[in-house]
C-alpha positions as CSV (number, residue, x, y, z in Angstrom):
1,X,31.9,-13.7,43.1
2,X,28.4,-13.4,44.3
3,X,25.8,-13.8,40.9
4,X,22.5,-11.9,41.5
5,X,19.3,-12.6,39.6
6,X,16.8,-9.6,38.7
7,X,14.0,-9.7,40.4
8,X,11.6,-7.9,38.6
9,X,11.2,-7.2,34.2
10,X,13.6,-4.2,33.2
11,X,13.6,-0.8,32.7
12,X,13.8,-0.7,29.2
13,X,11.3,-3.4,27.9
14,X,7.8,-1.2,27.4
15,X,6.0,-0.4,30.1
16,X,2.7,-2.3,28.5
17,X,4.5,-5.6,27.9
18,X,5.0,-5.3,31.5
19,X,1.7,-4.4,32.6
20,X,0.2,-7.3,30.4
21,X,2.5,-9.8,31.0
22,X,2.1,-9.4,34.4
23,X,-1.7,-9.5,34.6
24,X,-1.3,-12.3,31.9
25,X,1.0,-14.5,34.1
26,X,-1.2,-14.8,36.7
27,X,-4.2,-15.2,34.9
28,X,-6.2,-18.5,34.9
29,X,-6.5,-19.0,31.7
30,X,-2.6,-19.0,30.8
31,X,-2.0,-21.2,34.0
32,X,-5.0,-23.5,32.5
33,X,-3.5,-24.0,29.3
34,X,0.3,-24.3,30.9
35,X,-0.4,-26.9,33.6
36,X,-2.9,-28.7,31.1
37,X,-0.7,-28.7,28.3
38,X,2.3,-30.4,30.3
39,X,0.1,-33.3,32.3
40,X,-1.3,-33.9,28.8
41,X,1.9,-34.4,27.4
42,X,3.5,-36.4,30.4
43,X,0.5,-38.7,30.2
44,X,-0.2,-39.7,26.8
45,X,3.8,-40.0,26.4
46,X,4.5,-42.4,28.9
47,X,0.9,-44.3,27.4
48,X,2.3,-44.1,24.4
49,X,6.5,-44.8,24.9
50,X,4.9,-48.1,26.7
51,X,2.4,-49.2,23.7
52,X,4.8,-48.5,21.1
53,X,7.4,-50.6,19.2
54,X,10.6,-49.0,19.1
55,X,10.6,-47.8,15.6
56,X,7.3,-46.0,16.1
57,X,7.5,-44.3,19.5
58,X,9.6,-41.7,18.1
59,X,7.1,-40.6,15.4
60,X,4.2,-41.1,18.0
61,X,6.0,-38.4,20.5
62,X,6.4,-36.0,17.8
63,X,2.7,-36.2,16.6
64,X,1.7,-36.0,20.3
65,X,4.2,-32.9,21.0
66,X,3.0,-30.8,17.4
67,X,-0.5,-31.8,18.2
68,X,-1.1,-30.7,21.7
69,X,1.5,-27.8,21.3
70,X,-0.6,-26.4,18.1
71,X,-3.8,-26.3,20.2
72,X,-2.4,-24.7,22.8
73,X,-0.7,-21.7,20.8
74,X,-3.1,-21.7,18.3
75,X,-6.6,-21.5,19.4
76,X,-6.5,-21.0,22.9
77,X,-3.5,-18.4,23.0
78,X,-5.2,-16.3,20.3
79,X,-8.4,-16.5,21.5
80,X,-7.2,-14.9,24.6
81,X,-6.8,-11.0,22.6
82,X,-10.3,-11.4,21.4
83,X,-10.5,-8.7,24.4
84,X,-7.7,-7.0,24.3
85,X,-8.6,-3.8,23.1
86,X,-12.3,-4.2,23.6
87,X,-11.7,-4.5,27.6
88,X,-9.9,-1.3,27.1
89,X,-12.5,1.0,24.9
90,X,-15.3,-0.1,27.4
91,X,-13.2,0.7,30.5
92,X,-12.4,4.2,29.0
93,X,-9.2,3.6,29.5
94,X,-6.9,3.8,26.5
95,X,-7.3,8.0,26.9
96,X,-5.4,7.6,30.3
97,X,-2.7,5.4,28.7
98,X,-2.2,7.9,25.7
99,X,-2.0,10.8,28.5
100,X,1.0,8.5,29.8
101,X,2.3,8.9,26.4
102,X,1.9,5.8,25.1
103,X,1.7,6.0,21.6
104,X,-1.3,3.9,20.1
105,X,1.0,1.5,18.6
106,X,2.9,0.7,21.9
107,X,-0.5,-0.2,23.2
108,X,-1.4,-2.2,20.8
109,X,2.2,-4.0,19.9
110,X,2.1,-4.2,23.7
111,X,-0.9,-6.4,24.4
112,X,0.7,-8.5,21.1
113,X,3.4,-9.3,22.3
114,X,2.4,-10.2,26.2
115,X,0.9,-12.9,24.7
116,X,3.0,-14.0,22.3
117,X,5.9,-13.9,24.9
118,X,3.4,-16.4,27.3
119,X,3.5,-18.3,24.2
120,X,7.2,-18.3,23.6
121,X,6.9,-19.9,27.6
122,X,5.1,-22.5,26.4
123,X,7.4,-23.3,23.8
124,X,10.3,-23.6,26.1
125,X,8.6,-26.1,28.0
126,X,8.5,-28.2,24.8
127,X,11.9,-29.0,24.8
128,X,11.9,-31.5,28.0
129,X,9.9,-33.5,25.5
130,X,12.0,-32.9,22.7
131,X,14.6,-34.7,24.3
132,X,12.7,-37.4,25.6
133,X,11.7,-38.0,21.7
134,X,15.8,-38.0,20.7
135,X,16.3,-40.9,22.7
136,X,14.2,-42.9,20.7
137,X,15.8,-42.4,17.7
138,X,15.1,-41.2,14.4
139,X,14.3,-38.1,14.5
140,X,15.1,-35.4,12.0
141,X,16.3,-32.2,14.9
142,X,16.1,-29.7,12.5
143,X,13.4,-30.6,10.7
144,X,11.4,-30.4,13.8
145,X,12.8,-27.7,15.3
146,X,12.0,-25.7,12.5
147,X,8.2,-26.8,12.4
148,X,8.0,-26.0,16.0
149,X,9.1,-22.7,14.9
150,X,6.5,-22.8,12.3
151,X,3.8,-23.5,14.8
152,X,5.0,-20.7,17.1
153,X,5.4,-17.8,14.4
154,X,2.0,-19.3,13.2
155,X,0.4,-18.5,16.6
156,X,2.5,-14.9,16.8
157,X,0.4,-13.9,13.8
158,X,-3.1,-15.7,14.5
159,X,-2.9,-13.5,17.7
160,X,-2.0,-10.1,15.7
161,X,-5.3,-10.9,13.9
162,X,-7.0,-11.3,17.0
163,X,-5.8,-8.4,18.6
164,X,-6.1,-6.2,16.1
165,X,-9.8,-7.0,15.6
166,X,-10.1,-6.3,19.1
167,X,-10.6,-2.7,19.1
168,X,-13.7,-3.4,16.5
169,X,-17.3,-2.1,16.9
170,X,-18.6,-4.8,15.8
171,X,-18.9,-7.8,18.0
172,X,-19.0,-10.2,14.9
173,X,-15.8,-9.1,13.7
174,X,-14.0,-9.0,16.8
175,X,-15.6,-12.3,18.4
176,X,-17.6,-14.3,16.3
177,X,-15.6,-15.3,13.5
178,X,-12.7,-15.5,15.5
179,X,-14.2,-18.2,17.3
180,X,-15.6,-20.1,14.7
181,X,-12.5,-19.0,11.8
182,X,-9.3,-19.8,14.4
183,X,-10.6,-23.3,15.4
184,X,-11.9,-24.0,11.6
185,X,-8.6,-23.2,10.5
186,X,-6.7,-24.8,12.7
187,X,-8.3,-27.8,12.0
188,X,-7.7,-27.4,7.9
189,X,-4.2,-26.5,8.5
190,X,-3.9,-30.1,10.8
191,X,-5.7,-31.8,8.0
192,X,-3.6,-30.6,4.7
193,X,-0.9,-31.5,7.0
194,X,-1.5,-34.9,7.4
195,X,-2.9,-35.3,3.8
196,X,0.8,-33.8,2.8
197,X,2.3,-36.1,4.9
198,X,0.5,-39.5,3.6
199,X,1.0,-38.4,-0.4
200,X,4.6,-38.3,0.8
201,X,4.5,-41.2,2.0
202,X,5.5,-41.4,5.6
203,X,4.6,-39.4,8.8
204,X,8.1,-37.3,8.5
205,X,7.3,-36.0,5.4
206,X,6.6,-32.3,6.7
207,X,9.2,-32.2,8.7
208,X,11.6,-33.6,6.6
209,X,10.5,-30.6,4.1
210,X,11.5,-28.0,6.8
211,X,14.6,-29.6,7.4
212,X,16.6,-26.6,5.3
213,X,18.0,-29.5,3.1
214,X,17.0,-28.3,-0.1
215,X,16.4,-25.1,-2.0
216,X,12.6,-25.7,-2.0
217,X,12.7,-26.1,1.5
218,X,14.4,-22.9,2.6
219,X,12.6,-20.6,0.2
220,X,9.7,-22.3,1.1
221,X,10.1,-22.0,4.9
222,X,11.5,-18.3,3.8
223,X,8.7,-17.0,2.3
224,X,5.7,-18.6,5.6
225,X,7.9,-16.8,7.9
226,X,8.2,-13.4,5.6
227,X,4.3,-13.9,5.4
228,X,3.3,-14.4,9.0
229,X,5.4,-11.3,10.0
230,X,3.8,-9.7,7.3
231,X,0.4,-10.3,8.3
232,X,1.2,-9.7,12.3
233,X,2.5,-6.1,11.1
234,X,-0.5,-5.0,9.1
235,X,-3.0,-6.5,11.7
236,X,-1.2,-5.0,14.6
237,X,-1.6,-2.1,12.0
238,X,-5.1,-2.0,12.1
239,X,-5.7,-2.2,15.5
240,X,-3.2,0.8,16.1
241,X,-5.6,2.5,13.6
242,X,-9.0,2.2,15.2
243,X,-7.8,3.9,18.5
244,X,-5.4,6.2,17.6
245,X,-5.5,9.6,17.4
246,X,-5.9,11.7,13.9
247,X,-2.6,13.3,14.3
248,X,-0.3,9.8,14.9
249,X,0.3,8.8,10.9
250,X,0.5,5.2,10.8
251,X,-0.8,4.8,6.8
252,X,2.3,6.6,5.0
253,X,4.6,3.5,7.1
254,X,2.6,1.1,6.0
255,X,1.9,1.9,2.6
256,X,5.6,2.3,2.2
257,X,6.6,-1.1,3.3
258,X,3.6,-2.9,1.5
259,X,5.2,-0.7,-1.8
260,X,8.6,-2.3,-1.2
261,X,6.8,-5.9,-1.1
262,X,5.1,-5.2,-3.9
263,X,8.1,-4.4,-6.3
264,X,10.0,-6.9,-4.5
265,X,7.8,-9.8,-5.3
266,X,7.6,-8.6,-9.3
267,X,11.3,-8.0,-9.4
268,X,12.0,-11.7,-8.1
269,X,8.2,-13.0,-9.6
270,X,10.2,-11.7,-12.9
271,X,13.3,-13.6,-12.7
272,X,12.4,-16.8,-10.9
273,X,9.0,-17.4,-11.2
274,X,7.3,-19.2,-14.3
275,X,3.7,-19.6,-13.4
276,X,1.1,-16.7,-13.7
277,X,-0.5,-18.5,-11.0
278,X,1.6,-18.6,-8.5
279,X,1.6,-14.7,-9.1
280,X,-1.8,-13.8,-8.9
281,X,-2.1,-15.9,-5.6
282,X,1.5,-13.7,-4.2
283,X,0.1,-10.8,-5.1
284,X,-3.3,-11.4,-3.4
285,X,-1.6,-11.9,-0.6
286,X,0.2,-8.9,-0.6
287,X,-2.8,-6.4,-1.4
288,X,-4.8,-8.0,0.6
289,X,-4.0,-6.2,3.9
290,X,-2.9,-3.1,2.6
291,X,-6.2,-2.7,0.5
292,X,-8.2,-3.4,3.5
293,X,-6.6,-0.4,5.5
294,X,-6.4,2.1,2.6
295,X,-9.6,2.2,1.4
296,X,-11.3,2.1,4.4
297,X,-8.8,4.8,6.4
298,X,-11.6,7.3,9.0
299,X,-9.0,9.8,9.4
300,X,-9.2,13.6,8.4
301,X,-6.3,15.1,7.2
302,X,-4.6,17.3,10.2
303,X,-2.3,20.3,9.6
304,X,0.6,18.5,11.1
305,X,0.4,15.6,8.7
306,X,0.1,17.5,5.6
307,X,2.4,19.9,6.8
308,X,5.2,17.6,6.7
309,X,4.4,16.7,3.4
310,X,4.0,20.3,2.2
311,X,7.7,21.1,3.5
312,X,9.0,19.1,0.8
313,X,7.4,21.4,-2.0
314,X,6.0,20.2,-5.5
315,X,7.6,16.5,-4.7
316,X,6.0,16.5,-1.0
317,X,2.5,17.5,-2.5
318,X,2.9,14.7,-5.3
319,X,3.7,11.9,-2.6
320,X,1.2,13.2,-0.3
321,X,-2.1,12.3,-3.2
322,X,-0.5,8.4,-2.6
323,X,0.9,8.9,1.0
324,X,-1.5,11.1,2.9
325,X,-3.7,9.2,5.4
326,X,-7.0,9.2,3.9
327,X,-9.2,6.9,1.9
328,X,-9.2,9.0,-0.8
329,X,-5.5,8.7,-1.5
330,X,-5.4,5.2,-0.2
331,X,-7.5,4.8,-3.6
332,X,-4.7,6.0,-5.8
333,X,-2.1,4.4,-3.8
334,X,-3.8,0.8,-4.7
335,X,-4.4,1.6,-8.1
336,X,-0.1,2.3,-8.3
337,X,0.2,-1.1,-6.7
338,X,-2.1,-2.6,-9.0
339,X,0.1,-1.1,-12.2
340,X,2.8,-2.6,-10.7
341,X,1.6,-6.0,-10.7
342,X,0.0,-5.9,-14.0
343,X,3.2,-4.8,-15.8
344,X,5.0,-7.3,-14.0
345,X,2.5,-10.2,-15.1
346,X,3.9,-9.5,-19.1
347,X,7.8,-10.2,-18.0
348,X,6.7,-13.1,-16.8
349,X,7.8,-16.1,-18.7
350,X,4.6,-18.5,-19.2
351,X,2.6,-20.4,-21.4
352,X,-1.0,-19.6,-23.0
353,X,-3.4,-19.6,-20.1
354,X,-7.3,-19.4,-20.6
355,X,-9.6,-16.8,-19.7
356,X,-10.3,-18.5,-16.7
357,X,-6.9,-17.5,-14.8
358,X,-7.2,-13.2,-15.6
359,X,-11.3,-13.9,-14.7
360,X,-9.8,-14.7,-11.5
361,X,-7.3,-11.9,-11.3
362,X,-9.5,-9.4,-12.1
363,X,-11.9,-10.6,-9.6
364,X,-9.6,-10.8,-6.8
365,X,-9.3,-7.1,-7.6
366,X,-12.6,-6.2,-7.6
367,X,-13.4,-8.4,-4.5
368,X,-11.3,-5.7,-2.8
369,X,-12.5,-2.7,-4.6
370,X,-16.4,-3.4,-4.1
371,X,-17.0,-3.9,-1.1
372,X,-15.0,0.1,-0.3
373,X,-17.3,1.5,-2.5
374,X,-20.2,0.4,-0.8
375,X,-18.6,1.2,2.5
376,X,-18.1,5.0,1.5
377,X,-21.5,4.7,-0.9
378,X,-23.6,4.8,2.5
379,X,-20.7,7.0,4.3
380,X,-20.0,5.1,6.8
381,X,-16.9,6.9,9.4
382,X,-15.0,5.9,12.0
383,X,-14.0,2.9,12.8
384,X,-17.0,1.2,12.1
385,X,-15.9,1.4,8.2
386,X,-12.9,-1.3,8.6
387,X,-15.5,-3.5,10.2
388,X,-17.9,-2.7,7.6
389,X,-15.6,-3.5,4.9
390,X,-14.6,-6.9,6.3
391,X,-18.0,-7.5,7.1
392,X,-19.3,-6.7,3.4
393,X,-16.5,-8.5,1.9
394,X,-17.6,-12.0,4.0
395,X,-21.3,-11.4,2.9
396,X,-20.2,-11.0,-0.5
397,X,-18.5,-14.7,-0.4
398,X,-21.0,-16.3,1.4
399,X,-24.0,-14.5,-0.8
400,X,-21.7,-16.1,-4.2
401,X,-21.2,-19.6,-2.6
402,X,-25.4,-19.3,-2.0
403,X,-26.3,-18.6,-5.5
404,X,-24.1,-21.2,-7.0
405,X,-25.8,-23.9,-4.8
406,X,-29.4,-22.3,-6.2
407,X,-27.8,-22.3,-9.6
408,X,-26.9,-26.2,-9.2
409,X,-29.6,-27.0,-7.7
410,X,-31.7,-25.9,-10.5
411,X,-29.3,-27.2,-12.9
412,X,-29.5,-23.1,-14.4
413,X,-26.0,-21.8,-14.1
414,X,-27.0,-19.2,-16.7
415,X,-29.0,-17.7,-13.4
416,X,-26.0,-16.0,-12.4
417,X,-25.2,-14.1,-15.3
418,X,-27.9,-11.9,-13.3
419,X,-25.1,-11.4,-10.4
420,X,-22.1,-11.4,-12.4
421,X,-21.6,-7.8,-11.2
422,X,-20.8,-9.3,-7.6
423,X,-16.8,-10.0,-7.9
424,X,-17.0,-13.2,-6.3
425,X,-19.7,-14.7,-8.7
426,X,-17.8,-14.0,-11.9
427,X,-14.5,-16.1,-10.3
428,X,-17.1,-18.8,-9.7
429,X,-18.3,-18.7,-13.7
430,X,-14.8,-19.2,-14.5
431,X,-15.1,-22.5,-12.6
432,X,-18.5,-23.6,-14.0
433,X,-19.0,-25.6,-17.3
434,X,-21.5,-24.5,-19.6
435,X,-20.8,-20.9,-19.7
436,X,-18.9,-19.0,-22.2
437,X,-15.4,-17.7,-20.2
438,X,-14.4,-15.3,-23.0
439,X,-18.1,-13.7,-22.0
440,X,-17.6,-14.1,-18.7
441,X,-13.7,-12.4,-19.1
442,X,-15.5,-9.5,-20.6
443,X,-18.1,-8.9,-18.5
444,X,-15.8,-9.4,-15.9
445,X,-13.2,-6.5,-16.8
446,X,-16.2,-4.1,-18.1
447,X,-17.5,-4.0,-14.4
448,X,-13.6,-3.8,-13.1
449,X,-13.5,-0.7,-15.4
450,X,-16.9,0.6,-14.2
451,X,-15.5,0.2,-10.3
452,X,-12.5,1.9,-11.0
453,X,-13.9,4.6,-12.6
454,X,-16.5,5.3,-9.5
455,X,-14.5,4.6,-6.9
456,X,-11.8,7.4,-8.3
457,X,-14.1,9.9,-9.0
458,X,-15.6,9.5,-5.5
459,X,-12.2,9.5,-4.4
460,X,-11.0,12.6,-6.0
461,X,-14.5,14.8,-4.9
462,X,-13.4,13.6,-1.3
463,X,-10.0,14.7,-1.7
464,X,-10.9,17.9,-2.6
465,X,-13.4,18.7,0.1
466,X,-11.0,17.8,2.6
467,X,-8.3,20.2,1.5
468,X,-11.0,22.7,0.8
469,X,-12.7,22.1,4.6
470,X,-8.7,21.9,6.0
471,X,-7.6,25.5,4.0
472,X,-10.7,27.2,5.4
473,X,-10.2,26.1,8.6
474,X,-6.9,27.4,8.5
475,X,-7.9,30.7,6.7
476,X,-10.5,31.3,9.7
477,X,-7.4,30.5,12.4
478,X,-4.7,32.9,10.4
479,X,-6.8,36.2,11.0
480,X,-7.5,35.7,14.6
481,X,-3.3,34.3,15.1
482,X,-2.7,38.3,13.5
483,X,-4.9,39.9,15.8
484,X,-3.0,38.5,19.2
485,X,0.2,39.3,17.5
């Protein structure tokens, strides 16, 4: 029996993984980082198997393999969707693909996952190496099969946040910090690494904790996965939100699936959790994304959308004031997810914590909160608002981390009660000796109250206009639909 080989990518994968993967393929840059990556690895293995005693060549090939293999999925791999969608929206392009009928999340999810598949390549070429390393004894398999794993789903979600960015305005946001924040991080993550490694007292350490022998171990490995998949959904998300049409509803999906989070981290937060802590930082997390994208949503409110809300009567209607996709709901929407985790912070067993720790959750909320009222203060649209946000929210941090090194330097911490109104500084007071933290506390959730309070009025005088502006539009089209009939 004759076996036959395809010869080209099949019908039923998208047609814009294989457009990308295509162009990808054959670009330098992959064949760079491919050919690059393996005469590295041949090279400095042989170097090493030759220098090394026999009980350390086997750790020094795995170091080598997680080293090199992390740079190359990383930083250069993500870096290469820094123009994904940029290329496109200065070609004028992405209008012809949606006239293919191409929905703006197929585009986007498209260029993803072109490059994460190249990546996936690269990982397959790993294994050569890995069995080179088993020879030499030692070596924990699943353990580092697992972090390799890590590392890949690591750089599946590094380039969601690259390629989502892509379709910005705003060459800061879509460029610059990418360039300095994926290398910058990259090197942190290699550095708590190795300082987790020496506090546990040998090189294996990491790997022996994703080595799925112990409870810790697999919820910990658990919940990183949940995360990065998480994250690459919400970033893909955004991208698919700054070129898609008004009439594609992408916000009542996500909203929906960041709502299911949400009560599923309070219902297990509840039961298995004992530190407040560890709560706050979850739920940060969480809202993070989803409070990025909902307060800073361009969109008007179409017939179509509302209508399929409306269809559903009273209940519809109701849904639609968290659902619809708007800013103006997306306010009301975070302030449910908000109750949520509040009410799910009193079930949680704990001792007496200080002011310090709800400073800091009360901050983290305003963090979030401030910089969308500014954004909508000086009525910013488009797309240039989810830049904006971002943008404000990284001023905001930088501006705080500037006045504490004033306040220090003048040896005046009591400067920044003048600037306790900006979220970030009031976290830092929590943090700084000298300074009253029940005060701070209290300032702190007066100017949480006074947010929420602006923010939802604005809110509800936008909601209004747009279903006043959408009926008259449809009272002027109802006359002149009579007169043809």
């Amino acid at each position: 029996m004759k076996i036959t080989f395809p010869d080209d990518f099949s019908d039923r994968l998208s047609p814009m993984l294989v457009k990308e993967l295509r162009q990808g393929l054959r670009t330098k840059a992959f064949i760079g980082v491919f050919l690059a990556l393996q005469i590295i690895l041949g090279v400095i293995l042989l170097g090493a198997v030759s220098v090394s005693s026999s009980d350390q060549a086997g750790d020094t090939i795995s170091n080598i393999i997680f080293i090199f293999f992390s740079i190359a999925v990383m930083v250069i791999q993500p870096m290469r969707g820094m123009g994904a969608l940029s290329t496109e929206i200065k070609d004028n392009t992405i209008d012809m693909m949606v006239l293919t009928r191409l929905s703006a999340w197929r585009i986007v999810a498209g260029k993803w996952s072109a490059i994460v598949s190249q990546s996936a390549l690269i990982l397959v070429t790993i294994i050569p190496y890995l069995i080179l390393r088993y020879f030499f004894g030692g070596m924990n398999l699943i353990g580092e099969v697992v972090m390799l794993f890590l590392i890949f789903i690591t750089s599946a979600a590094l380039t969601a946040i690259t390629v989502g960015l892509s379709a910005s305005t705003s060459v800061i946001l879509r460029s610059i910090l990418p360039l300095i924040g994926i290398p910058l991080g990259t090197y942190t993550l290699f550095f708590a690494v190795f300082a987790y490694s020496s506090m546990g007292g040998g090189g294996g350490s990491l790997v022996d904790f994703c080595s799925l022998e112990t409870a810790d171990s697999r919820i910990g490995v658990s919940i990183y996965i949940a995360a990065c998949i998480y994250y690459s959904f919400f970033m893909i998300s955004i991208g698919t939100s700054l070129i898609a049409p008004y009439a594609e509803n992408y916000s009542t999906l996500r909203r929906i699936i960041s709502l299911l989070v949400t009560v599923a981290a309070a219902i297990i937060g509840s039961i298995y959790v004992n530190d407040i802590k560890i709560m706050i930082a979850t739920y940060f997390a969480i809202f993070a994304p989803i409070f990025t994208i909902s307060l800073t949503e361009f969109g008007a409110i179409v017939p179509p959308v509302i209508a399929k809300f409306n269809r559903y009567g009273f209940i519809g209607k109701l849904l639609g004031l968290f659902l619809l996709p708007t800013w103006a709901t997306g306010v009301f929407f975070c302030s449910i997810l908000t109750l949520i985790a509040a009410i799910s912070m009193f079930f949680i067993p704990h001792t007496y914590y200080g002011a310090d720790v709800w400073i800091v959750a009360l901050g983290m909320i305003s963090s979030m909160i401030f910089p969308a009222i500014l954004v909508n203060i000086f009525k910013n649209n488009g797309p240039a608002r989810v830049s904006n946000y971002i943008l404000i929210t990284v001023a905001t941090g930088i501006v705080s981390l500037t006045l504490l090194g004033v306040a220090e330097s003048l040896s005046s911490k009591g400067i920044l009660w003048l600037f306790v109104w900006l979220p970030p500084v009031s976290m830092i007071m929590s943090d700084s000796g000298g300074l009253d933290e029940e005060m701070v506390l209290a300032a702190t959730a007066a100017f949480n109250v006074i947010y929420f309070v602006i923010f939802t009025l604005m809110a509800i005088r936008n909601l209004r206009q747009s279903i006043n502006e959408l009926n008259h539009s449809g009272s002027e089209q109802d006359p002149e639909n009579r007169a043809r009939g």
